[in-house]
C-alpha positions in Angstrom: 38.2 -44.0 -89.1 39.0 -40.0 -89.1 42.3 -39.8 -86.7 42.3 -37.2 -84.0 44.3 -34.2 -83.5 43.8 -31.6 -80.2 46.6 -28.8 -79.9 47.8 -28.5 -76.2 46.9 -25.6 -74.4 50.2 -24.8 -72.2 53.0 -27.4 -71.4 51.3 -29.1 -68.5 48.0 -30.1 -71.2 50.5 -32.7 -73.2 49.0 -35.7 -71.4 45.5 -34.6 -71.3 45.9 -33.8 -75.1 47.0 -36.7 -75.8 44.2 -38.1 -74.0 41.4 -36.3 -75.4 42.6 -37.4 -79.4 42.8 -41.4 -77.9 39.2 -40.9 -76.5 37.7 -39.1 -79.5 39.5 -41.5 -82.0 38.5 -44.8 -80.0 34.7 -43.8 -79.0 34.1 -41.3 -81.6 33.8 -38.4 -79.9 34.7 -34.5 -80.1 35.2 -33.7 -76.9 37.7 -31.1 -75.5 40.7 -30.5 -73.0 38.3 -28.5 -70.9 35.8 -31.0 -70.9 37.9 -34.2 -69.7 39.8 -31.8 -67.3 36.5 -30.6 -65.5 34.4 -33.9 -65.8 37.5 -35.6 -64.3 38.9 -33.1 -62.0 42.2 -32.7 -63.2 44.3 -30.5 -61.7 47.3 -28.3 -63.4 50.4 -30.8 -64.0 51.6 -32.6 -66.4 50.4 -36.5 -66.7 52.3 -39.0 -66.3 51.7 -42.7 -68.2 50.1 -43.8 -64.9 47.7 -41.0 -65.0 46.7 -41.3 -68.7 45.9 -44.8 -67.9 43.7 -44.3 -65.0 41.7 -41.7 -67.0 41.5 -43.2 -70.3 39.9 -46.0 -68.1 37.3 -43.9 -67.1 36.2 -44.0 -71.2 36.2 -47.7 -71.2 39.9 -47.5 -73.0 42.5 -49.9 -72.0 46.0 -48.3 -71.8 48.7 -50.9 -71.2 52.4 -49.5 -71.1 55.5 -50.8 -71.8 59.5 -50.8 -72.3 60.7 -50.9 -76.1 63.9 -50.5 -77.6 64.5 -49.3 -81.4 64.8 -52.7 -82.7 61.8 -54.0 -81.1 59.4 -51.1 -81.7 61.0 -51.7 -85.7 58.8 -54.8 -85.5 55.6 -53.3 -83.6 52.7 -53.4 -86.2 50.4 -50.6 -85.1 46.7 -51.4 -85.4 45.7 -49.2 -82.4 46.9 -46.0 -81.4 50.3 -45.6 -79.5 50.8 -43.2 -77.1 55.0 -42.8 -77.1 57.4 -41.0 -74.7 59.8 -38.6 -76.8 62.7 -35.9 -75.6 61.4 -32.8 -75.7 63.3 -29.4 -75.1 60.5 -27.6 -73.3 59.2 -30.0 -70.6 61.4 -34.0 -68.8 58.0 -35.7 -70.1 56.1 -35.3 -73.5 54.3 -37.8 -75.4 53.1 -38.2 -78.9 50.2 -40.1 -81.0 50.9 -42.7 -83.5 48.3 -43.4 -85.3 50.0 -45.0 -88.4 53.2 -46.9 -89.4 54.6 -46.8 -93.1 57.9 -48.1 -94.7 59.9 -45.1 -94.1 58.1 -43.5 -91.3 55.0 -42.7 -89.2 52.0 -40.6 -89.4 51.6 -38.7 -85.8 50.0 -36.4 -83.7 52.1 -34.1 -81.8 50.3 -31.6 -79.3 52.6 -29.0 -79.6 51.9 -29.0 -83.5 49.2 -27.4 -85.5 48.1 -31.2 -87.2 48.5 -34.6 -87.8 51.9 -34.5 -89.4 54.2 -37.3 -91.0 57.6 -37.9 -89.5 60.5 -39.9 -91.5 61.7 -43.0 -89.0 64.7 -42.0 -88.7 63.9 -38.3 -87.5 61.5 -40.6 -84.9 63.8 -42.6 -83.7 66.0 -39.8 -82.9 63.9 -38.4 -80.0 61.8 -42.2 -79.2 63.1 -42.3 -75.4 61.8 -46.3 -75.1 58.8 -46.3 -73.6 55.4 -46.5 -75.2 51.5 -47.3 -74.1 48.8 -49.0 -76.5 45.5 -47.9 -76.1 42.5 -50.2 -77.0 38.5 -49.6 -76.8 37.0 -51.8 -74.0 33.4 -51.5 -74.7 31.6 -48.3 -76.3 30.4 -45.6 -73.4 27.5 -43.8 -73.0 28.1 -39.9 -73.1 26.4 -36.8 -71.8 23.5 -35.9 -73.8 23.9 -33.3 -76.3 23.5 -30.0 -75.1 21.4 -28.7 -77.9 18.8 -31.2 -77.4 18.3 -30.4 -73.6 18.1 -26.8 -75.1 15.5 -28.0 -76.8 14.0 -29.5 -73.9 13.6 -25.6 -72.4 11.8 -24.8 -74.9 8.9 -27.3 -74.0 8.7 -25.1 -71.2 7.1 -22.2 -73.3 5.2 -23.9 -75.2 2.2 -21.5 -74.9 4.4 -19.2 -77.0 5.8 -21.3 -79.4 2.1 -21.7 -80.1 1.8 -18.5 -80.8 4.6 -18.4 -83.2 3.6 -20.9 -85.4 0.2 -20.1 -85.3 1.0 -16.4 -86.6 3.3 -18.0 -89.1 1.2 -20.0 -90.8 -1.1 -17.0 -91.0 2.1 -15.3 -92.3 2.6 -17.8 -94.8 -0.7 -17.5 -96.4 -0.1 -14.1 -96.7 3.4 -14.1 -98.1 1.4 -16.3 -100.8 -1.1 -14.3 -101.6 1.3 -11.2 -101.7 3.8 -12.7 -103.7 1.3 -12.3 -107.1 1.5 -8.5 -106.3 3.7 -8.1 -109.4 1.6 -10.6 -111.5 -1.8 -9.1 -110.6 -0.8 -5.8 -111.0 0.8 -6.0 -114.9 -2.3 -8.0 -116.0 -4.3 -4.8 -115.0 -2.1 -2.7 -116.8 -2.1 -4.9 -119.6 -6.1 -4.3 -119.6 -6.0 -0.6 -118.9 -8.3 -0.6 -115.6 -7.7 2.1 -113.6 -10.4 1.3 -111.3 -8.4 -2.6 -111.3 -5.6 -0.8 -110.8 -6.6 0.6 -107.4 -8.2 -2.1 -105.8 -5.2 -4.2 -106.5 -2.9 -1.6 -104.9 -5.5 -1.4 -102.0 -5.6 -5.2 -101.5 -2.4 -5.6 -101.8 -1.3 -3.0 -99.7 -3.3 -3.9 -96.5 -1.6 -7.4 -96.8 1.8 -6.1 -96.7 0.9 -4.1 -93.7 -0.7 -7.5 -92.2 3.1 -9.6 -93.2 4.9 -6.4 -91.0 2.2 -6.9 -88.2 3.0 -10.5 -87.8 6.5 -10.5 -88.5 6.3 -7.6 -85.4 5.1 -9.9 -82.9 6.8 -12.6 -84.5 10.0 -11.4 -83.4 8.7 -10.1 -80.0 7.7 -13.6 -79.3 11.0 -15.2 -80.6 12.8 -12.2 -78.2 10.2 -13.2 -75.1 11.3 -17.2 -75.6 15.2 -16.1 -75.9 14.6 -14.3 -72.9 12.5 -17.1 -70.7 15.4 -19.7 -71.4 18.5 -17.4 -71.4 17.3 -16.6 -67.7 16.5 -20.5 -66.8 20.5 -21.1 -68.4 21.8 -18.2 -66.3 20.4 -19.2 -63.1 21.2 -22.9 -63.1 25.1 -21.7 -64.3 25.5 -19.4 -61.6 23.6 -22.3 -59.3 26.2 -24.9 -60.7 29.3 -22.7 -60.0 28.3 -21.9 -56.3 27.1 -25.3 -55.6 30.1 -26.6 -57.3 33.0 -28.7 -55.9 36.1 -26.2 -55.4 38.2 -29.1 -57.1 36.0 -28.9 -60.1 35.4 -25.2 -60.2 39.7 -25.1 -60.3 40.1 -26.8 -63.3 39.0 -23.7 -65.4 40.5 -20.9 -65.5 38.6 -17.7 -64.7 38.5 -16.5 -68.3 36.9 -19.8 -69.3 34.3 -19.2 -67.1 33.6 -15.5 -67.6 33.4 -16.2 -71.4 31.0 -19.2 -71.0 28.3 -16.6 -70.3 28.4 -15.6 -74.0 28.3 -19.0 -75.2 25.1 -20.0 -72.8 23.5 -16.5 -74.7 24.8 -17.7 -78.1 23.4 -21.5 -77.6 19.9 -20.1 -76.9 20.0 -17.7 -80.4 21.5 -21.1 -82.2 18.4 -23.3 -80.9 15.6 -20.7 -81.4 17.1 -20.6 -85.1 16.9 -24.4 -85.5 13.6 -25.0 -83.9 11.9 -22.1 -84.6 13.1 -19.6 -87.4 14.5 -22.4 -90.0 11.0 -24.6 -89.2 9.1 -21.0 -91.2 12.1 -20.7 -93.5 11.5 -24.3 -95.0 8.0 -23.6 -95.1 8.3 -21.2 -97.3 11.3 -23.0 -99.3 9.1 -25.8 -99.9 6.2 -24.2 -100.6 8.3 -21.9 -103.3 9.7 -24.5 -105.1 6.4 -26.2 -105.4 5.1 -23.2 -106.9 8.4 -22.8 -109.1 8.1 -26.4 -110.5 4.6 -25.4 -111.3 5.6 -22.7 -113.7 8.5 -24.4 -114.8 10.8 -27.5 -114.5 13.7 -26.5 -116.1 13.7 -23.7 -113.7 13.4 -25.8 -110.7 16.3 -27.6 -111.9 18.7 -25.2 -112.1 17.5 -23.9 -108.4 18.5 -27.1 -106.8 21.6 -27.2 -108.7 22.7 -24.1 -107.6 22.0 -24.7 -104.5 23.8 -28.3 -104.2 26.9 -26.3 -105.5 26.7 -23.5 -102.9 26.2 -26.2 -100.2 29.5 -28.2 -100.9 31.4 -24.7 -101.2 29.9 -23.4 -97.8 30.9 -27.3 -96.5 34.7 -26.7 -98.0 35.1 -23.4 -96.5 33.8 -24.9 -93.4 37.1 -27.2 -93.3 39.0 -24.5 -94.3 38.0 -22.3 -91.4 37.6 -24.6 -88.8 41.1 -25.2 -87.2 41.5 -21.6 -87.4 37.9 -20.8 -85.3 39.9 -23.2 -82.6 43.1 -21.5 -82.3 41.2 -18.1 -82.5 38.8 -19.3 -79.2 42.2 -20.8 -77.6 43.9 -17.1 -78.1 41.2 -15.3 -77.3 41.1 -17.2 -73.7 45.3 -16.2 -73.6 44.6 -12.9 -74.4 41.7 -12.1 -71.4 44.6 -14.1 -69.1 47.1 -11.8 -69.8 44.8 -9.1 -69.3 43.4 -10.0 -66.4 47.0 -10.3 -65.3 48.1 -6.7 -65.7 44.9 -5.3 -64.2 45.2 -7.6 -61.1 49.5 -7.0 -60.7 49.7 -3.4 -62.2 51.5 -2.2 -58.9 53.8 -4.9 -58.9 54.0 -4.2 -62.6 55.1 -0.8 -62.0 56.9 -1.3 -58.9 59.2 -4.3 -60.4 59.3 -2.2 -63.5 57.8 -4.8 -65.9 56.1 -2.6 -67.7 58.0 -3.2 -71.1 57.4 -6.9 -70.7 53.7 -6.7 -70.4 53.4 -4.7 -72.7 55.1 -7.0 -75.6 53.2 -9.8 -74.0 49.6 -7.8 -74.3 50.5 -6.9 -77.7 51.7 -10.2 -79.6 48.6 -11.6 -77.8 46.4 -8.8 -79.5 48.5 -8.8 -82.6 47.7 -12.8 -83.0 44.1 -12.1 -81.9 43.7 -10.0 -84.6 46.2 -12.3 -87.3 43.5 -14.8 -86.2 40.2 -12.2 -86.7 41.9 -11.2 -90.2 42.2 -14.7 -91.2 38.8 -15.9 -90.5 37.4 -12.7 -92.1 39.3 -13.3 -95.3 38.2 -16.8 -95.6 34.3 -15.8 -95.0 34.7 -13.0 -97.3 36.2 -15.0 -100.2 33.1 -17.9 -99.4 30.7 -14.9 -99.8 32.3 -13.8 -102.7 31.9 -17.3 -104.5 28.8 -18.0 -103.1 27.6 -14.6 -104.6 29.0 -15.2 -108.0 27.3 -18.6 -108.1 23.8 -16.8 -107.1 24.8 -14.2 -109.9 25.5 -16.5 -112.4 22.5 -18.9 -111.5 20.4 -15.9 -111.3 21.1 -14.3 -115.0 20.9 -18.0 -116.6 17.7 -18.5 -115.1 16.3 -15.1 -116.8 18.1 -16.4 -120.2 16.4 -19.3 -119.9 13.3 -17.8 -119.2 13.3 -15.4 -121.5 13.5 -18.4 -124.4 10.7 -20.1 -122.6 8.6 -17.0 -122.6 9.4 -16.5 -126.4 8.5 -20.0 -126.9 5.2 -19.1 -125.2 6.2 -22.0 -122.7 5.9 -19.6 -119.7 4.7 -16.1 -119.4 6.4 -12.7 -118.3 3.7 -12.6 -115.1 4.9 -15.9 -114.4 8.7 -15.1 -114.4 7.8 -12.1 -112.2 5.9 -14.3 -109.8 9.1 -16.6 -109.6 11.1 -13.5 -109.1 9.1 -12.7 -105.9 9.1 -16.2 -104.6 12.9 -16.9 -105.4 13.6 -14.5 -102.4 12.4 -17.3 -99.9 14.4 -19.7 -101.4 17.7 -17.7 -100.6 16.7 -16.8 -97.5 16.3 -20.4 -96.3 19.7 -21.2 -98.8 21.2 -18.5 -96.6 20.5 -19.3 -92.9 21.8 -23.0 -93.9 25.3 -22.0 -95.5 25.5 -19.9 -92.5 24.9 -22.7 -90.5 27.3 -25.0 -92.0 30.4 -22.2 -92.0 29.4 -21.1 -88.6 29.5 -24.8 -87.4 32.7 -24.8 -85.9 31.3 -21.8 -83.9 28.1 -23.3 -82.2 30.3 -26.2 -81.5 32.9 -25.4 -79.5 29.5 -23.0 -77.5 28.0 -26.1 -77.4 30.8 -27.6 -75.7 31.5 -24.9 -73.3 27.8 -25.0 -71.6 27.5 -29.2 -71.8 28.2 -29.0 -67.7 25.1 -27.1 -67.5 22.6 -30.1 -68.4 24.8 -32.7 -65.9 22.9 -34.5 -63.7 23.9 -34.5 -60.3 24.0 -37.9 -58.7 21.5 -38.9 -56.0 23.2 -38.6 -52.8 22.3 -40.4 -50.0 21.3 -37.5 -47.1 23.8 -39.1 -44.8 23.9 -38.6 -40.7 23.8 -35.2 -39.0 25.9 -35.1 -36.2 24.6 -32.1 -33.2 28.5 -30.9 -32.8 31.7 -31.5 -34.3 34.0 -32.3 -31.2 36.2 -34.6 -33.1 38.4 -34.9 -36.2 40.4 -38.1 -36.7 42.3 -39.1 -40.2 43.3 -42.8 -40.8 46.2 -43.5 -43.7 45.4 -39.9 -45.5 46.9 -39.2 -48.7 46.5 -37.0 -51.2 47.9 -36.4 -54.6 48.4 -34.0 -57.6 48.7 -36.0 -60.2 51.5 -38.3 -58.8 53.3 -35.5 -56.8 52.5 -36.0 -52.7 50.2 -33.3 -51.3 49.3 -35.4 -48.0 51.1 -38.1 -46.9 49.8 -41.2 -44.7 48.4 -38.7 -41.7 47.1 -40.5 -38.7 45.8 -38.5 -36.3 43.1 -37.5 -34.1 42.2 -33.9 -33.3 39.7 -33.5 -30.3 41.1 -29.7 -28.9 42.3 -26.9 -29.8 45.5 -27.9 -32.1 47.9 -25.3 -33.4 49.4 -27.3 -36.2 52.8 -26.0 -38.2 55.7 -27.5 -40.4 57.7 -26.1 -43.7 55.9 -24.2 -46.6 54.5 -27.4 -49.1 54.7 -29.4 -46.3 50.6 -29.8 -46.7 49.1 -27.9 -44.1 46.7 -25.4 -46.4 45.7 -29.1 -48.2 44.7 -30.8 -44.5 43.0 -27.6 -43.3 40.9 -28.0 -46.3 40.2 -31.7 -46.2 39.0 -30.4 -42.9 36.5 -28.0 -44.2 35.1 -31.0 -46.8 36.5 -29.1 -49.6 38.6 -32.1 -51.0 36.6 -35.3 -52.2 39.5 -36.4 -54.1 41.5 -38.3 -51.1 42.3 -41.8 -50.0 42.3 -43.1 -46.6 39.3 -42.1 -43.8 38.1 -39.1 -42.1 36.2 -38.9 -39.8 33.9 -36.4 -37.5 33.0 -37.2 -34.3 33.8 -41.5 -35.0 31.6 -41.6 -38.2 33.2 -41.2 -41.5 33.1 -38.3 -43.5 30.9 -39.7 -46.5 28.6 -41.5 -44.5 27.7 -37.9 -43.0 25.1 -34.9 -44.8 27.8 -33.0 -46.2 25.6 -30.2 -46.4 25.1 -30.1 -42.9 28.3 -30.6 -42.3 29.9 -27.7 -43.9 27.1 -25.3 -42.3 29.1 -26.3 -38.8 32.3 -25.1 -40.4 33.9 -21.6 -41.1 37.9 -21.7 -43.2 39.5 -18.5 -42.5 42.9 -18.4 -45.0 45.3 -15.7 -44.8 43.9 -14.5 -48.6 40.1 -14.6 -47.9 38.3 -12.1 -50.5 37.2 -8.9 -49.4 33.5 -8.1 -51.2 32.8 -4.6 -53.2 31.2 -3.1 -50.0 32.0 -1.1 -47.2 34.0 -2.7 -44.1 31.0 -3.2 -42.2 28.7 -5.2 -44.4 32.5 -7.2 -44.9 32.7 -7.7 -41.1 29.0 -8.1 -41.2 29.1 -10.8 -44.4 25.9 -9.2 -45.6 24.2 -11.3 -43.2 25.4 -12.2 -40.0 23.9 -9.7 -37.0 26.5 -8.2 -35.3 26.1 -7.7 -31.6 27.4 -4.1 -30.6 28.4 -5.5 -26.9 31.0 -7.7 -28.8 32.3 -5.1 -30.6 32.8 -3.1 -27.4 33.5 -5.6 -24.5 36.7 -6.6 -27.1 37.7 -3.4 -27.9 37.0 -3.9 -31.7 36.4 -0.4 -32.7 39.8 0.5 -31.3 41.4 -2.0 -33.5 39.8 -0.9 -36.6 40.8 2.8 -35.7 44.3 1.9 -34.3 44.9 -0.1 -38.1 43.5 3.1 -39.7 40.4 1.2 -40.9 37.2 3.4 -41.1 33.9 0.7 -40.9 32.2 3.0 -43.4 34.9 3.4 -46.0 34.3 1.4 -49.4 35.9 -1.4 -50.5 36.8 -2.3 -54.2 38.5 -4.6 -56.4 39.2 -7.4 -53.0 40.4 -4.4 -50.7 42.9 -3.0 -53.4 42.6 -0.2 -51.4 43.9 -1.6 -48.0 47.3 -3.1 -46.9 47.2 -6.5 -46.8 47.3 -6.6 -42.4 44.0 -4.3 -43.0 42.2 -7.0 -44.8 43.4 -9.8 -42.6 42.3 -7.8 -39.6 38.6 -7.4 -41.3 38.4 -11.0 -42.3 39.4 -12.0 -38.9 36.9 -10.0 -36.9 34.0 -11.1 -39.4 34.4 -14.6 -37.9 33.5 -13.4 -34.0 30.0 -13.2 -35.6 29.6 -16.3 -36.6 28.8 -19.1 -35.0 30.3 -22.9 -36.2 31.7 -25.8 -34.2 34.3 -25.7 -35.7 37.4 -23.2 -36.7 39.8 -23.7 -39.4 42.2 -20.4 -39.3 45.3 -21.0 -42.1 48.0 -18.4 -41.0 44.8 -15.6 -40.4 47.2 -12.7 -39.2 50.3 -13.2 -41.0 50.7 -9.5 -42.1 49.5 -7.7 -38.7 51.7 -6.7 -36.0 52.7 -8.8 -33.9 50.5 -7.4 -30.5 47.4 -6.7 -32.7 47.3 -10.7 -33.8 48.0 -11.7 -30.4 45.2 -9.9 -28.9 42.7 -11.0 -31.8 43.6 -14.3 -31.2 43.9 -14.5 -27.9 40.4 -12.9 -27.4 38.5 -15.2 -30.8 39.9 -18.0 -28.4 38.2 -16.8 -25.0 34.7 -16.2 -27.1 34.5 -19.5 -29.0 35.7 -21.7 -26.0 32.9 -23.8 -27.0 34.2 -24.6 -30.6 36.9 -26.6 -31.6 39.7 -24.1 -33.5 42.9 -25.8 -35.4 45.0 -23.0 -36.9 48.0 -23.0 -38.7 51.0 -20.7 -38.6 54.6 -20.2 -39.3 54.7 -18.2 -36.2 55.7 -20.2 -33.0 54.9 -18.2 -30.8 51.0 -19.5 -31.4 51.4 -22.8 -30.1 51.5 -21.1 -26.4 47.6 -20.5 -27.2 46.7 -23.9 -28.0 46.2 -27.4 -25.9 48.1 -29.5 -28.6 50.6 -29.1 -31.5 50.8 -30.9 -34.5 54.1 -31.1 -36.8 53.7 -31.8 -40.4 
């Protein structure tokens, strides 16, 4: 059985790693960090041995800990994989594989290493800290089905031009026959001398080569039409799955992972119309050519498919040469956007903490390794084309030596070997496109694995109750955690006014309002709206009766009306004026028809609360969850906002939270967390 190895993203990835090589080494599978984090909503934080345990049973894997000092683990025979607890400079917890036990040491799997790597016992039990798990397959699991095949599936879908394709390239096949005698037609008729041979020849000859550019024309429109039809089917149900997608789920990725899944989805689609419909032709023709070749001569044949065995376990070596290194060069790549992203988002603060000299050094190394990693995946692809070059050299010039004996033996003729040198250009072609493949493989993988969450299933849910109004909230033995650190903690209570709850920073507030809002499946305990529990209810309908206002809402590229407006909501003018809202706008220096860019990187942060704020008197929901709304406005300009939001949603239910305590004289009831 091939033992596992996955390299840790950043210091909180250990146990998910770890993980990840248990899974794939147990049930045979390749699958990622990214993958278990996102299908199992993991959070950032490190994993404890109680958390590895209740994941890996989500794989079928049993994952028993236990105490063991030096002596005893001395006498542990290791048939399954242990998972043991080491001292570690960087982070209190980290944990190692070990897959295999010898006389004098072990063979591991360290996730802050590069590989498997063999560790001498005593070096081991220098940093073993006495505690270890042992992992063990329950029963096999049915995974996800692979994402090229539901590619596949899409294609189905234009079937009408598939058709097409193969229609015109069987017409094109013919023709590439018939044309690939040009040479051997045309030195028989100047053998003979017949000019008027001579012509026709060119003349037939000629109109087929124009017919072969014809079809290859709207061969490749077609192929560009299909792309097309399923890139935009792939785009719409990603961009679908990421707005209809749990906020839990959507956080376990990191922007840049999801920006650069876009270019995976566009380079699964070229991948699969390759496979299914440009290596379909290709073999075609290979076939067809080498039945032609071993028509003319054997010998010939032979050394064709010898050559090409050779070049296929060179392009399969180089493969496993470049592989790890196509994985740390995608990992990088994902650093490098980060960082990025992080000096275009903080490059005030940059300037105005004067970091400038330590994002630059970060930028760079992280450019310097992206292109360390570019370099060394060039230099291996460039060596394999070299080889694979000199072997088609090689193979090519003992074929003509060969040939030339055979001719001289009067075994084959000179139109014949000029006939094979036509048709020999099909065989490399389809030789080609498959060494590509197989050094390219590491490639389509990990695209393949980036867009599997696209073909998901979403479960059946039941369509639940619809309640008219929200009036109540009530939570029954609520908790919540991250991993194993507390978020909520055993809240009982029920909220049926107007609440003003407040408490320390991390106390939980920002996690309650959102369990409010039915942003958080991942709880335990009840909630419930109105006396009926939260999952017995249509959730959909449920979170159209509620509006989460947080004191860093996103401001839209727009101007400040279509912001306050939400690109949707109609805004009645009365409002506006009977509340003085215009006055506040122009008090706060904010002009309704000036643009906003980049989440109002061109306002103070009290100017986008204050838009953000007066969006919501538009709206209309039962209920109001407003997580420190004003916290960067003066003091009499968030009183009056909230005083008056109060007054025009008396018929809504409105739980805010606030370090301010001077809010709690606006509400009925206060809540300390």
């Amino acid at each position: 059985m091939e033992y596992k190895f996955i390299k840790q993203k950043s210091y909180a990835d250990c146990g998910i790693a770890i993980s990840a090589m248990l899974i794939n080494y147990l049930q045979k599978k390749n699958l990622t960090i990214e993958q278990i984090k996102y299908d199992n909503v993991i959070p950032e934080g490190e994993l404890s041995f109680f958390n590895i345990e209740t994941l890996l049973a989500n794989y079928k894997i049993e994952f028993k800990t236990y105490s063991c000092d030096i002596d005893s683990f001395r006498e542990i025979k290791i048939v399954d994989p242990i998972v043991v607890k080491v001292k570690n400079k960087k982070t209190s917890d980290h944990f190692i594989v070990v897959y295999k036990k010898y006389r004098n040491g072990f063979l591991i799997a360290d996730p802050n290493d590069n590989d498997l790597r063999h560790i001498s016992a005593e070096d081991f039990y220098k940093v073993y800290e006495g505690y270890l798990g042992v992992a063990k397959k329950i029963s096999n699991i049915k995974f996800k089905s692979n994402s090229l095949l539901t590619v596949a599936q899409l294609f189905v879908e234009n079937i009408n031009l598939i058709a097409c394709y193969f229609l015109l390239s069987i017409f094109l096949n013919c023709i590439i026959i018939l044309s690939s005698g040009f040479l051997k037609v045309y030195s028989n008729t100047i053998l003979i001398d017949d000019r008027q041979n001579q012509n026709i020849t060119f003349l037939g000859f000629g109109l087929l080569f124009i017919g072969q550019f014809i079809l290859n024309y709207f061969m490749t429109k077609i192929i560009f039409l299909i792309n097309n039809n399923i890139l935009k089917k792939l785009i719409t149900i990603y961009i679908n799955k990421i707005l209809k997608m749990h906020i839990e789920k959507y956080q376990t990725i990191s922007k840049e992972e999801w920006i650069k899944k876009v270019s995976y989805v566009n380079k699964v689609v070229v991948l699969s119309s390759h496979l299914f419909l440009s290596l379909p032709t290709q073999l075609l023709l290979f076939g067809l050519s080498l039945i032609m070749i071993s028509i003319i001569s054997k010998t010939i044949l032979l050394i064709l498919i010898t050559e090409n065995i050779i070049s296929l376990f060179i392009s399969f070596i180089f493969f496993i040469w470049v592989k790890d290194k196509k994985l740390k060069s995608f990992n990088d790549e994902i650093k490098f956007s980060s960082i990025f992203r992080e000096i275009i988002d903080a490059n005030f603060e940059i300037k105005t903490k004067k970091l400038e000299n330590h994002f630059e050094k970060k930028f760079l190394e992280s450019y310097e390794n992206n292109l360390k990693n570019d370099y060394q995946i060039f230099s291996i692809n460039n060596v394999s084309g070299f080889i694979l070059n000199i072997i088609s050299k090689f193979f090519s010039l003992l074929i003509f030596y060969i040939a030339g004996n055979l001719i001289l033996k009067e075994q084959i003729t000179f139109s014949q070997l000029l006939f094979y040198v036509t048709t020999s250009s099909y065989i490399y072609n389809f030789s080609s496109m498959l060494f590509n493949f197989i050094i390219n493989k590491e490639d389509n993988k990990i695209a393949m694995q980036q867009i599997v969450f696209l073909f998901e299933k979403e479960e059946d849910k039941v369509k639940g109750l619809e309640i008219d109004k929200i009036k109540s909230i009530e939570f029954k033995k609520i908790y919540k955690y991250k991993n194993e650190a507390k978020i909520l903690f055993d809240i009982n209570r029920k909220i049926d006014n107007n609440t003003f709850i407040f408490g320390k920073s991390g106390c939980g507030k920002t996690s309650l309002m959102h369990l409010m809002s039915a942003s958080i499946e991942d709880y335990e305990g009840e909630l419930f709206f109105n006396g009926i529990e939260y999952k017995k209810l249509n959730q959909k309908v449920l979170k159209n009766k509620i509006l989460y206002i947080g004191q860093y809402d996103f401001l839209f590229t727009g101007s400040v009306w279509s912001n306050i407006q939400q690109f949707q909501n109609k805004i009645d003018l009365n409002v506006f004026k009977e509340f003085h809202l215009f006055e506040i706008l122009q008090n706060n220096n904010i002009d309704i028809n000036k643009r906003i860019i980049d989440n109002g990187a061109n306002l103070s942060k009290g100017q986008r609360q204050i838009i953000n704020f007066i969006s919501a008197f538009f709206t209309n929901k039962d209920l109001y969850l407003i997580d420190e709304p004003l916290s960067n406005v003066d003091r009499q300009t968030a009183y009056y906002l909230l005083d008056t939001f109060l007054k025009l949603k008396n018929d809504s239910l409105i739980i805010m939270t606030d370090h301010n305590p001077v809010y709690q004289q606006f509400f009925e009831t206060r809540m300390e967390m």
